[in-house]
C-alpha positions as CSV (number, residue, x, y, z in Angstrom):
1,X,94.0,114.4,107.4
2,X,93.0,115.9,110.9
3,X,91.4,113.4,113.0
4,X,92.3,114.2,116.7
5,X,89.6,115.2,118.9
6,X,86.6,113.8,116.5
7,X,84.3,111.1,117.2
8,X,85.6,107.7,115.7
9,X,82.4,105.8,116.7
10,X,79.2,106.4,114.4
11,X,77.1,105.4,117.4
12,X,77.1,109.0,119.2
13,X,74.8,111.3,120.5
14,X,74.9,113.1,117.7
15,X,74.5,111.1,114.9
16,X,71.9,109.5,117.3
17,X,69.9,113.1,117.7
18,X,70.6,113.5,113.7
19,X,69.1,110.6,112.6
20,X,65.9,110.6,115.2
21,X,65.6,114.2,113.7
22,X,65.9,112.8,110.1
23,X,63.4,110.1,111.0
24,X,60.6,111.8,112.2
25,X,61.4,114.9,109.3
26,X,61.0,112.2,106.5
27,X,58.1,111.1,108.5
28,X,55.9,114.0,108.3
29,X,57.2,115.1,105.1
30,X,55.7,111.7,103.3
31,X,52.6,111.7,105.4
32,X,51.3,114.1,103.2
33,X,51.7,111.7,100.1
34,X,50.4,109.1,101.9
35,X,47.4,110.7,103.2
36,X,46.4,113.1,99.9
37,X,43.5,111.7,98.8
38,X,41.6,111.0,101.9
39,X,42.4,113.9,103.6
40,X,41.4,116.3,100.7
41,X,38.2,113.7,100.5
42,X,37.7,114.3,104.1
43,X,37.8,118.3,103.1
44,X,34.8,117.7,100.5
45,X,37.0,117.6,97.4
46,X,36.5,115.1,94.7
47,X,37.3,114.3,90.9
48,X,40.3,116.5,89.4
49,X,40.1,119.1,92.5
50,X,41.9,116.4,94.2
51,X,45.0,116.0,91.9
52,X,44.9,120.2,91.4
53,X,44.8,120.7,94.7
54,X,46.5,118.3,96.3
55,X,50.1,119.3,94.0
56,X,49.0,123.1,94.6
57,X,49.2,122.4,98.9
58,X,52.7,119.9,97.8
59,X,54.2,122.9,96.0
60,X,53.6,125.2,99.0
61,X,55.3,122.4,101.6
62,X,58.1,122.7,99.0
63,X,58.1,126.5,99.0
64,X,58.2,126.8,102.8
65,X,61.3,124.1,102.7
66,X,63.1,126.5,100.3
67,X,62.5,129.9,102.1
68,X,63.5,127.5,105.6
69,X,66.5,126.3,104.1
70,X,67.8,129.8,103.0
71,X,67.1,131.0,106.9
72,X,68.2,127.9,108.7
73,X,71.1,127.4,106.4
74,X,72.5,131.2,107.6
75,X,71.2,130.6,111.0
76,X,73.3,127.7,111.6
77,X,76.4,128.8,110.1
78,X,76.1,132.2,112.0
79,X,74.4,130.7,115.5
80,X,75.3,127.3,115.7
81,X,74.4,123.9,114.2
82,X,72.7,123.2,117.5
83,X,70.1,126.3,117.5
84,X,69.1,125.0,114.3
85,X,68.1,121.7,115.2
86,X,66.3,123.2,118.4
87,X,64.1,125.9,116.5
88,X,63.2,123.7,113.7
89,X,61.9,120.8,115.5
90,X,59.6,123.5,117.8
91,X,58.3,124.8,114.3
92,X,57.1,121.7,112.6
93,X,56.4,119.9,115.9
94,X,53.7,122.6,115.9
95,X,52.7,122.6,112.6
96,X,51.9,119.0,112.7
97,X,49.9,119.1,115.7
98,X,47.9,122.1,113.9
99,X,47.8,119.9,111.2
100,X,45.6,117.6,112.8
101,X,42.9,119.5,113.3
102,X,43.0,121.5,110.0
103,X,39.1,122.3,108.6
104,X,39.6,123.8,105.6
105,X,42.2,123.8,102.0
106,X,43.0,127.3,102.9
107,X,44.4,126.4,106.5
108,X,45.8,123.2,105.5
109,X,48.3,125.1,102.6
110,X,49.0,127.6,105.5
111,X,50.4,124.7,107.9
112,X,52.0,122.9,105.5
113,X,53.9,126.2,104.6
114,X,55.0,126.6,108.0
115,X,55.6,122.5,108.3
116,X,57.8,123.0,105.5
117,X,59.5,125.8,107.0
118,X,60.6,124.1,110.1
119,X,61.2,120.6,108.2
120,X,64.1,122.5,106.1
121,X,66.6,122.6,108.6
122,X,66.6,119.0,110.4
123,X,68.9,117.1,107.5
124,X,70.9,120.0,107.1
125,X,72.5,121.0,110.2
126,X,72.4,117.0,111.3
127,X,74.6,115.9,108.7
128,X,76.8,119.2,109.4
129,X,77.2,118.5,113.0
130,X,77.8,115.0,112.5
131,X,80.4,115.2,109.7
132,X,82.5,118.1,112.0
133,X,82.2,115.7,114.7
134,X,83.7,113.1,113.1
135,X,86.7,111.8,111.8
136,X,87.8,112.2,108.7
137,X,88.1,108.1,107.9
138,X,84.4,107.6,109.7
139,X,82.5,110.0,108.8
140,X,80.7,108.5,106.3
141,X,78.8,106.1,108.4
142,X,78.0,108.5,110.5
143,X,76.3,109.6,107.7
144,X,75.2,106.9,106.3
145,X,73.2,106.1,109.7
146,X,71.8,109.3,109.5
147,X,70.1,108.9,106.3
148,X,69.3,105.5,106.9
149,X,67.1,106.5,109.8
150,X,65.4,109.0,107.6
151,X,64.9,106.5,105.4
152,X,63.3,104.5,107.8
153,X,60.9,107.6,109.0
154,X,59.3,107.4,105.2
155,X,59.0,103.7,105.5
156,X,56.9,104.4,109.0
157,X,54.6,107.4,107.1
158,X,54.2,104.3,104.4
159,X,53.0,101.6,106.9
160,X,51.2,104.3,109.2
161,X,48.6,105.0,105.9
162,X,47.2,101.2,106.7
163,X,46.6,101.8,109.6
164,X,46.5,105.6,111.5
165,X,43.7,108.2,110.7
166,X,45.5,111.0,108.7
167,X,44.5,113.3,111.9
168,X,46.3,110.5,113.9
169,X,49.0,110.2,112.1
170,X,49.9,114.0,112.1
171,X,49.5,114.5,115.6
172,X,51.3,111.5,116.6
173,X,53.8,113.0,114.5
174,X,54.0,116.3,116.2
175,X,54.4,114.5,119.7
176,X,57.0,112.8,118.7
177,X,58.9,115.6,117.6
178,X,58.5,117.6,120.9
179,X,59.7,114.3,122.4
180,X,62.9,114.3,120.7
181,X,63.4,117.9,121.1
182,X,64.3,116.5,125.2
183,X,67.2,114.4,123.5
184,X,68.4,117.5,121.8
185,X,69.0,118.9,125.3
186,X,72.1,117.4,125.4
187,X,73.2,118.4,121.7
188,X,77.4,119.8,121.8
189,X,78.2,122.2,119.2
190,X,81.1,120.9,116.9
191,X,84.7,122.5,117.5
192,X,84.9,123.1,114.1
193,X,82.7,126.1,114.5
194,X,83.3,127.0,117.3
195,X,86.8,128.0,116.3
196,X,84.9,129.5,113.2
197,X,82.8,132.1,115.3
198,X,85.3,134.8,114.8
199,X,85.3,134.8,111.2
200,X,83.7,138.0,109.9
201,X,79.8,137.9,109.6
202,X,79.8,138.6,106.0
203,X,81.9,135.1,104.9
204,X,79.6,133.2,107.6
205,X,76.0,131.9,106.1
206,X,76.2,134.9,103.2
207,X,73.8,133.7,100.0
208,X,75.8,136.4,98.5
209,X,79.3,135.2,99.3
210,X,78.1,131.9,98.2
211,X,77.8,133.5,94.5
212,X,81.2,135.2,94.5
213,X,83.4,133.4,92.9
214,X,81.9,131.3,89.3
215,X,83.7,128.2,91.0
216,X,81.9,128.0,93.6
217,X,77.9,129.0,92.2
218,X,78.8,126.5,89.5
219,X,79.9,123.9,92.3
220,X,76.8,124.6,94.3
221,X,74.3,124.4,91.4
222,X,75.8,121.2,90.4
223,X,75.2,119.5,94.0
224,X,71.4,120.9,93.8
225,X,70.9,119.4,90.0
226,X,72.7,115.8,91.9
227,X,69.7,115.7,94.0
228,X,66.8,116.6,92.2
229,X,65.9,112.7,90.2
230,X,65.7,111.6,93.9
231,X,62.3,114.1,94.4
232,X,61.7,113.6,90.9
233,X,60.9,109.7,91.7
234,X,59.5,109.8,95.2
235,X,57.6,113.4,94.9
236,X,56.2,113.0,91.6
237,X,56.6,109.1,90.2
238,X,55.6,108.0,93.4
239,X,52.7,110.7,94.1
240,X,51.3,110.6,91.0
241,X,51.3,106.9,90.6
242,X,47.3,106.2,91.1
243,X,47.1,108.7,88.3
244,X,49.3,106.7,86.0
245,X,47.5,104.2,87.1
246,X,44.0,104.7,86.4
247,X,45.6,106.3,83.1
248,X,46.8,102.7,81.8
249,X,43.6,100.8,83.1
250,X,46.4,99.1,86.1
251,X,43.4,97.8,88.5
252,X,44.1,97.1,91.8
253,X,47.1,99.8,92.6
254,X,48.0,100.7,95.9
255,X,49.6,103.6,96.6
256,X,51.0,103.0,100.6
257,X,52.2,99.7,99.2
258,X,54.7,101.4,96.0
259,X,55.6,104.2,98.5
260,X,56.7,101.4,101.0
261,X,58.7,99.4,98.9
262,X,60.0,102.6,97.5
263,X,61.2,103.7,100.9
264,X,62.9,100.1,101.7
265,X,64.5,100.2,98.6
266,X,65.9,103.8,99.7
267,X,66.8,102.3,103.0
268,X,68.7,99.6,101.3
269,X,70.6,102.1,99.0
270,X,71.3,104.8,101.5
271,X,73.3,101.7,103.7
272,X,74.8,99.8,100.8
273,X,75.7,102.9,98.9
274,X,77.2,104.3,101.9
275,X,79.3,100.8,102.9
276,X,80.5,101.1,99.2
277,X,81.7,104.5,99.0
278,X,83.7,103.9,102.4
279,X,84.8,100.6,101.1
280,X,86.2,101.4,97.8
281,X,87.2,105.3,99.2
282,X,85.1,107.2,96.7
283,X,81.9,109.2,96.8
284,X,81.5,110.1,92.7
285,X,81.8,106.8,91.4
286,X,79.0,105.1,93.5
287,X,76.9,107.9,93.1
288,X,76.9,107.5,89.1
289,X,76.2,103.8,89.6
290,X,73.5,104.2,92.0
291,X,72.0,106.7,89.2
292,X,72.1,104.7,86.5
293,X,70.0,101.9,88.6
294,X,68.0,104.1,89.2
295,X,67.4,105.6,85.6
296,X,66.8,101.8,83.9
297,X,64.4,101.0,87.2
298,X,62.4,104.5,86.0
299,X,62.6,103.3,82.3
300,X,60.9,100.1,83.3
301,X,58.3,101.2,85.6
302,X,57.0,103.2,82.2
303,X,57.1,100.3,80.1
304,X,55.4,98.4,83.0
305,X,52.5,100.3,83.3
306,X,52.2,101.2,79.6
307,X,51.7,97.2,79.1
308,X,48.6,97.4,81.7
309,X,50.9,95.5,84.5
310,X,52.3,97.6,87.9
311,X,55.3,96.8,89.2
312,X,55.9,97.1,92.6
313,X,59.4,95.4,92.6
314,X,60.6,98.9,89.8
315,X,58.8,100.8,93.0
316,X,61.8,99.4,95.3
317,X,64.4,99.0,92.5
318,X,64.5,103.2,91.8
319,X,64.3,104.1,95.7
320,X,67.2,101.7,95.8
321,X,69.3,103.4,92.9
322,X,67.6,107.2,94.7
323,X,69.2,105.3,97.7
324,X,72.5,107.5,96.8
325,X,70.9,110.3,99.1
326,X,73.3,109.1,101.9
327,X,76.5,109.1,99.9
328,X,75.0,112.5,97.9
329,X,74.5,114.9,101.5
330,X,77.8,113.7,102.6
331,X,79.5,114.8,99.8
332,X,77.9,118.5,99.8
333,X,78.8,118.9,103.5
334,X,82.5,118.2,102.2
335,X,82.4,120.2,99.0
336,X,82.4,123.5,101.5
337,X,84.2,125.2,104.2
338,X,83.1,125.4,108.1
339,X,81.4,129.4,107.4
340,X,79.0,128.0,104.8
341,X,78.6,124.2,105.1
342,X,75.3,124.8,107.0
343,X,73.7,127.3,104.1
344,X,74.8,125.0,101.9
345,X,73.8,121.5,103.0
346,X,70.6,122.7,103.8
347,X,69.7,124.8,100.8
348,X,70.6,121.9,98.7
349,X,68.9,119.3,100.6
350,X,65.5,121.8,100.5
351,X,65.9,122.9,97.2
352,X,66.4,119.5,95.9
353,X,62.8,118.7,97.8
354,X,61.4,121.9,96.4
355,X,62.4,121.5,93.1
356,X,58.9,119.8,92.8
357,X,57.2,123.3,93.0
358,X,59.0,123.5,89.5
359,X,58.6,120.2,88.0
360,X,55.2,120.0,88.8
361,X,54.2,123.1,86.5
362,X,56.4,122.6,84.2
363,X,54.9,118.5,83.2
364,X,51.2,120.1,83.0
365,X,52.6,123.2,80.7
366,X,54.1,120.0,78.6
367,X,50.4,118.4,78.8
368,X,48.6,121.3,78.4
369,X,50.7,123.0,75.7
370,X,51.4,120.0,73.6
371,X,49.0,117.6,74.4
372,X,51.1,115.2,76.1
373,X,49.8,112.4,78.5
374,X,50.5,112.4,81.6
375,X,53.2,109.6,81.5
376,X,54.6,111.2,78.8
377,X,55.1,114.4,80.1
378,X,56.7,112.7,83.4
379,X,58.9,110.9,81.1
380,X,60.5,114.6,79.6
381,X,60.5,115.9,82.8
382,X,62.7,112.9,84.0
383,X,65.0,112.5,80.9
384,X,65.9,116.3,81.7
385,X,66.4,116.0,85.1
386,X,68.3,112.3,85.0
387,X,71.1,114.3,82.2
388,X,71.5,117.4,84.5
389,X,72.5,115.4,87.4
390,X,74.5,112.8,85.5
391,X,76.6,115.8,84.2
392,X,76.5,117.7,88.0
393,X,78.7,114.6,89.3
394,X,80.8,114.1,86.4
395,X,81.7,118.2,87.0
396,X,81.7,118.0,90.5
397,X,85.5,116.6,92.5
398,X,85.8,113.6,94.5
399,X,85.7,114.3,98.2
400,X,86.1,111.0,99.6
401,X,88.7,111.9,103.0
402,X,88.2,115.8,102.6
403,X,89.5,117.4,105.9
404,X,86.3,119.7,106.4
405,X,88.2,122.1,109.1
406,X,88.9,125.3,106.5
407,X,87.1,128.1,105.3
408,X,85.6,129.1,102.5
């Protein structure tokens, strides 16, 4: 294992510029959960038009995160890690700031397209950068303070629905961006591609080199299918929990208050899960343990509501078993080489996020086509989701001490 000339400490500027980048990502990405309702109120929609609507203008955040982590993802393995982080933050520093003075549906889908676009490449190229910069034996906790800080950001979009405007909060959101764009100034570019940039241009950030060999799609899919339950909980159990709500008579719920808790619980996992999987020197096994927390906490939250009583403490029991994210981008980044780790980690990362713009059709086809409730068309939707990514990491290797300087 290579270690000389990598970082040993966790606290460095670039797992510092990472995680602020994570932070205020997660941060706008969740204000839109949080604020739903009464900004779609604000707009002059009411009754069902705000559930339609409001998981149409989702979708298309999650499509714009797709189509920017296919761009930044070859981007940064072909330009740098760096240029990445400096052209995303401009985008969705922007958008936000747009955001807040949006009038109308139409321009509201429009800038969170382009919010979603620039969002896609912030947890990508961070965890990159810092896991090249690292050592082999730390890297994890680089890592893992990475993704706690993103954790964090959602806790902050959570806690800023009690008490920001949802015009506030956006724009306070954009300036914070464009403020951390100064610490970026000092952003290095790892060694490990710098030594890379000679490599041919057709083996560096190539979607189509990425598919040439079975071994590797099938090692790729599987590291998408790992990360999907986590969306599947926050961007659709969590979202649409007033609706499961009001659909089991549960008086009283309060949606900033489940996304909180949800978020600390993530917190919680992302640092515990990521101290655990340096601790016992392996990233598959705590993943699977994290899941199947996460799975029984899901179970119950059904039965919860289905008895008339919300649970809260299930709301910060499955972000705590989700809380595998930390443990679950570190292992993509060392699943592949230096000329696609960028593509990859950020493809994965957005496509995980975007798989909502799939599971969200395909619950109302199960409603609509077999006249399913809404819980029980969740409940499908998450059985098939939770048995794809229990198989993914039983398929995928262990990478726990992977030296990540080699090419694909």
């Amino acid at each position: 294992m290579k270690s000389s000339g990598l970082i040993h400490s966790p606290f460095n500027l670039a797992v510092i510029a990472a995680g602020l980048g994570f932070f205020v990502d997660a941060f706008d990405l969740f204000l839109f959960t949080i604020y739903r309702i009464p900004s779609l109120t604000e707009l002059g929609l009411t009754g069902n038009d705000l559930k339609l609507e409001g998981e149409k203008l989702l979708g298309i955040q999650m499509l714009g995160m797709m189509i920017g982590g296919i761009l930044t993802g070859m981007i940064g393995d072909r330009k740098g890690r760096v240029a990445v982080l400096f052209g995303s933050i401009l985008l969705y520093s922007s958008a936000n700031i747009a955001n807040a003075f949006v009038q109308d549906v139409q321009a509201y889908a429009l800038i969170r397209f382009l919010a979603g676009v620039g969002l896609a490449g912030e947890l990508g190229a961070g965890i990159t950068l810092v896991s090249e910069t690292m050592s082999v034996e730390r890297r994890g906790y680089g890592t893992i303070l990475v993704a706690t800080m993103g954790a964090l950001g959602a806790v902050c979009a959570g806690l800023a629905g009690d008490i920001l405007p949802w015009r506030t909060a956006f724009f306070v959101a954009g300036i914070a961006g464009l403020l951390l764009l100064l610490l970026r100034m000092k952003s290095l570019e790892s060694s490990m591609f710098q030594k890379a940039i000679q490599v041919p241009s057709h083996v560096k950030g190539s979607f189509r080199y990425l598919f040439s060999k079975p071994e590797r799609t099938l090692k790729y899919s599987a590291c998408i299918l790992m990360g999907i339950p986590i969306w599947y909980s926050v961007g659709i159990l969590m979202t649409l929990s007033p609706e499961l709500a009001k659909d089991f008579n549960v008086d009283g719920w309060v949606l900033t208050k489940a996304f909180t808790l949800f978020q600390l619980g993530i917190t919680s996992g992302d640092l515990s899960s990521g101290v655990l999987s340096q601790v016992f020197k392996t990233r598959k096994k705590i993943i699977l343990s994290y899941m199947i927390l996460a799975i029984l906490a899901s179970a119950l939250y059904f039965y919860f509501f289905s008895v008339g009583i919300g649970s809260y403490t299930l709301c910060f029991l499955m972000g705590l078993g989700c809380g595998y994210l930390s443990v679950f981008v570190t292992a993509t980044a060392e699943h592949f080489g230096t000329n696609l780790r960028v593509l990859v980690t950020a493809t994965v990362t957005n496509f995980m996020r975007g798989s909502v713009t799939l599971l969200i059709p395909f619950h109302l086809w199960l409603e609509n086509s077999f006249e399913m409730s809404l819980s029980q068309s969740l409940i499908l939707t998450g059985v098939m989701v939770w048995s794809l990514a229990l198989v993914s990491v039983l398929l995928l290797a262990e990478t726990y001490g992977k030296d990540l300087d080699y090419l694909e």
